[in-house]
N, C-alpha and C positions, 0 to 999 in steps of 0.2 A: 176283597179286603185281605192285607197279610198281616199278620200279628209276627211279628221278630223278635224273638227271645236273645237279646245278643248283653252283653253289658255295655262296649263302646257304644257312646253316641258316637264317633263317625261310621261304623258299622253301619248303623243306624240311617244316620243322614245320607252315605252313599246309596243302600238299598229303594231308601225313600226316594229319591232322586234317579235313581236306574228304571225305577217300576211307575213314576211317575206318566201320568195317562193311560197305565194299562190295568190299573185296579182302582178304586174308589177311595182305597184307604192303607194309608201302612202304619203301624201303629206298634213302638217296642213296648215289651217288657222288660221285667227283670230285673230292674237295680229297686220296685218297688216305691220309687218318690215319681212324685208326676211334676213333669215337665213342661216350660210356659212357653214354649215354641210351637205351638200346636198352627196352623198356617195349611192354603193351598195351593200349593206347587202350581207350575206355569203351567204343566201339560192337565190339570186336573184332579189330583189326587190330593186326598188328605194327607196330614203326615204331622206326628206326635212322637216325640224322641221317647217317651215313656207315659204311659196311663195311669202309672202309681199302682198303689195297693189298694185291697178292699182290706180292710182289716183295723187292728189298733196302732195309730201311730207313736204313742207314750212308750214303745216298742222299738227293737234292732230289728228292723224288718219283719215284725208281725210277732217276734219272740221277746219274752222276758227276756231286761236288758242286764240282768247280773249275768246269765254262763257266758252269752259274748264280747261283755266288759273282759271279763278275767280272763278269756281267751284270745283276746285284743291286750291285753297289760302281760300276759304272762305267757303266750304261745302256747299253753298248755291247757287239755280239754278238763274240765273238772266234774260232769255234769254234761247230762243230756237237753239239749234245747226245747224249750215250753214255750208255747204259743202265749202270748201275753193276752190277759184275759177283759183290758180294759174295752171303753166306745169305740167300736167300730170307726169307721169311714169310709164311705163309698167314694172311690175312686174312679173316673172311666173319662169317653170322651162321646161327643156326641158328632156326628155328619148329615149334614142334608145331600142328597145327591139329585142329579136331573134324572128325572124319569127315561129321556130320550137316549143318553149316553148314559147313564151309571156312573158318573165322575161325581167328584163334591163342589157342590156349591159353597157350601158352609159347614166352619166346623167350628168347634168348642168344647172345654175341658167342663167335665161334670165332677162335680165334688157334693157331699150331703154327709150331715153327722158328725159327730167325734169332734175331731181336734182341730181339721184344717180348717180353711175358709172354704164356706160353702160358694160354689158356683152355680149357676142355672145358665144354660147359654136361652141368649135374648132369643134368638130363634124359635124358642118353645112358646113364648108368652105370645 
């Protein structure tokens, strides 16, 4: 499994695609929204442009949205960033892989709580 902290998605998509068959799962980070490409590449491999956040999405990436408003309107810091203190959201992604090879069978976005739409991948039920 490789988690990628990058902000492009093509960063992203090429790593996914380079590492394709030789790990189970490549999975970014970072921009904190989860993305609906989640999909298994030809050679095997999972691959999730982003998993999202765990945290509150009524938020600028998990922070009260006044200091990054004003610092978006006015380029200037006014104020230290706060973790925004609303309903969580579980963010993540799920994979089945073959016992034989360790590649992914199946995969799918999990979501639970908060704000987004919850997900369950069918796979679990």
């Amino acid at each position: 499994m490789l988690d990628f902290h990058a902000e492009a998605t093509s960063e992203k998509q090429g790593v996914g695609f380079f590492c394709d068959g030789r790990v189970s799962l490549v999975v970014g980070t970072h921009t904190h929204v989860p993305t609906a490409d989640h999909q298994v590449l030809p050679g095997g491999t999972a691959y999730m442009s982003d998993a999202g956040m765990t945290g509150d999405y009524d938020s600028v990436i998990g922070m009260q949205k006044e200091e990054p408003l004003q610092r978006f309107l006015t380029g200037i810091p006014s104020g230290r960033f706060e973790p925004a203190g609303g309903v969580a959201t579980l963010s993540g992604i799920a994979v089945e892989t073959d016992d034989a090879t360790g590649l992914a069978v199946k995969v799918a976005p999990v979501r639970a709580g908060g704000r987004l739409e919850p997900a369950v991948p069918g796979f679990w039920t």
